[in-house]
C-alpha positions in Angstrom: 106.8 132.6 116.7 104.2 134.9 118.1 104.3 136.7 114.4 103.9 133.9 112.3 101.0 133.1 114.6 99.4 136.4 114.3 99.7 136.3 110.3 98.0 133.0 109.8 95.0 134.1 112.2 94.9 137.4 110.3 94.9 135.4 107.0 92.4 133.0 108.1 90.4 136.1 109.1 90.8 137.4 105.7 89.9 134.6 103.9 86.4 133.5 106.0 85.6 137.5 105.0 85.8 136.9 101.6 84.3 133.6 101.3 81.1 135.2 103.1 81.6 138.4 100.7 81.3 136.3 97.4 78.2 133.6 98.7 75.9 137.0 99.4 75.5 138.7 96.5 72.7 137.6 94.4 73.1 138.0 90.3 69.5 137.8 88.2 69.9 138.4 84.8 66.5 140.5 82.8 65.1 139.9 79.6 63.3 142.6 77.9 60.0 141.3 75.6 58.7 144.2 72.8 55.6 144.1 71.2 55.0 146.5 68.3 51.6 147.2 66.8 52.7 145.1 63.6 55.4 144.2 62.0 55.3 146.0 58.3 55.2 150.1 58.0 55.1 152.3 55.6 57.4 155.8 55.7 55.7 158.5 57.7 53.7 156.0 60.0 54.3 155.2 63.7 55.9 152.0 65.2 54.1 151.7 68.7 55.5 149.3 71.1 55.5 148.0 74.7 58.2 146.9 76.7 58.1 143.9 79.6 61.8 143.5 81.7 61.4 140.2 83.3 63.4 138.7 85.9 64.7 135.1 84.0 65.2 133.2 87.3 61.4 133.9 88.8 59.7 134.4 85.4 58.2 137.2 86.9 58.3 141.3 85.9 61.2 143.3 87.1 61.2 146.3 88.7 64.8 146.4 88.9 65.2 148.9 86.3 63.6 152.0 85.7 64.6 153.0 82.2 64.5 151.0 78.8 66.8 151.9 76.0 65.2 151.3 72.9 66.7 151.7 69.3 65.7 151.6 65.6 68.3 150.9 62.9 67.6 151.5 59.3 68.4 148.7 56.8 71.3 150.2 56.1 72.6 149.2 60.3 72.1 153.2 60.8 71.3 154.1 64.4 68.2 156.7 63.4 66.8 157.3 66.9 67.2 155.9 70.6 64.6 156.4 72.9 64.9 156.2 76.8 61.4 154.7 78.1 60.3 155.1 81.8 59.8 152.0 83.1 56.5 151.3 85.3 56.7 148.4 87.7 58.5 146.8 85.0 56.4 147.9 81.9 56.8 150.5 79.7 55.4 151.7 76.1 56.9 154.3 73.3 56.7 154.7 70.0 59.0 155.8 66.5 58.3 157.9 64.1 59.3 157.3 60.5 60.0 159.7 58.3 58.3 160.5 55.2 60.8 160.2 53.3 62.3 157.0 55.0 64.0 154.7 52.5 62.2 150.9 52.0 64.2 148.1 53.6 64.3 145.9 57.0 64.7 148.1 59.6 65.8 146.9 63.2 64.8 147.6 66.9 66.9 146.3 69.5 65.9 146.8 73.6 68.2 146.7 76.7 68.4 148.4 80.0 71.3 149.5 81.7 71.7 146.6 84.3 71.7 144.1 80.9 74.9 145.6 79.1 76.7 144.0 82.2 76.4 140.8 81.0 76.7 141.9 76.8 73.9 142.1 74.6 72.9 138.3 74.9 69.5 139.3 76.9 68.9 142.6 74.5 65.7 142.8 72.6 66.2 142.5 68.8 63.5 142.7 66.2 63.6 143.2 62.7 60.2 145.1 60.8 59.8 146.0 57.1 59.5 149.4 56.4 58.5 150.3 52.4 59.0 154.0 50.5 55.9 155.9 50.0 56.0 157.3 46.2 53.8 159.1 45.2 52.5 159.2 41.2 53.9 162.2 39.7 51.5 165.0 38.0 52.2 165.8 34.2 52.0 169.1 33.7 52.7 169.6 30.4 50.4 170.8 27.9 48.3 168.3 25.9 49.4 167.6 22.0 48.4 170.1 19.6 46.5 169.0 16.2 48.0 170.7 12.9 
């Protein structure tokens, strides 16, 4: 008898443990806002941006996280370049440089930090910009037509 009574106080133990465990940790999900310079680029120019990580249940800044992960896609879903962006008191700012010879098409940025791909990509950043091809007119070289 003495056993069975020890079991139930230890489960009872258990189980007020765990109910206390679960009620004190405290989930806030972030939301990254990007602002670029503009939204339509030419190849060879820069896309500036800065980053905001707010806290969604204060509408306030973050400071939660420290680094930003920020990508650009060409139009073809390509990753072309990831950047990892120090985060200042919740603020950050970086830029993209496109190539000269980038091909024309909607390209894609998308933002997250680490702490977001816990909860998927439903909080990331996405943004899509146009990008156009820079051609330039090509020199004839040939000689001029002769008279006869």
């Amino acid at each position: 008898m003495r056993k069975y009574i020890i079991a139930i106080l230890s489960l009872l133990f258990f189980a007020i443990i765990n109910v206390n465990a679960q009620q004190s940790i405290p989930i806030f999900f972030e939301k990254v806002y990007l602002h670029t310079d503009r939204s339509f680029y030419a190849a060879g120019d820069n896309i500036w941006f800065k980053a905001y990580t707010i806290n969604t249940r204060t509408n306030t800044i973050s400071t939660a996280s420290n680094n930003l992960y920020v990508e650009l896609f060409a139009a073809n879903g390509l990753l072309l370049k990831r950047n990892t962006i120090r985060l200042e008191d919740g603020i950050g700012k970086g830029d993209f440089k496109l190539l000269d010879s980038a091909i024309g098409g909607t390209y894609h940025i998308r933002a997250y930090t680490n702490w977001m791909k816990n909860f998927g990509n439903h909080f990331f950043f996405e943004k899509d910009i146009l990008v156009t091809a820079v051609t330039t007119a090509s020199t004839n070289t040939s000689k001029p037509p002769t008279k006869n």
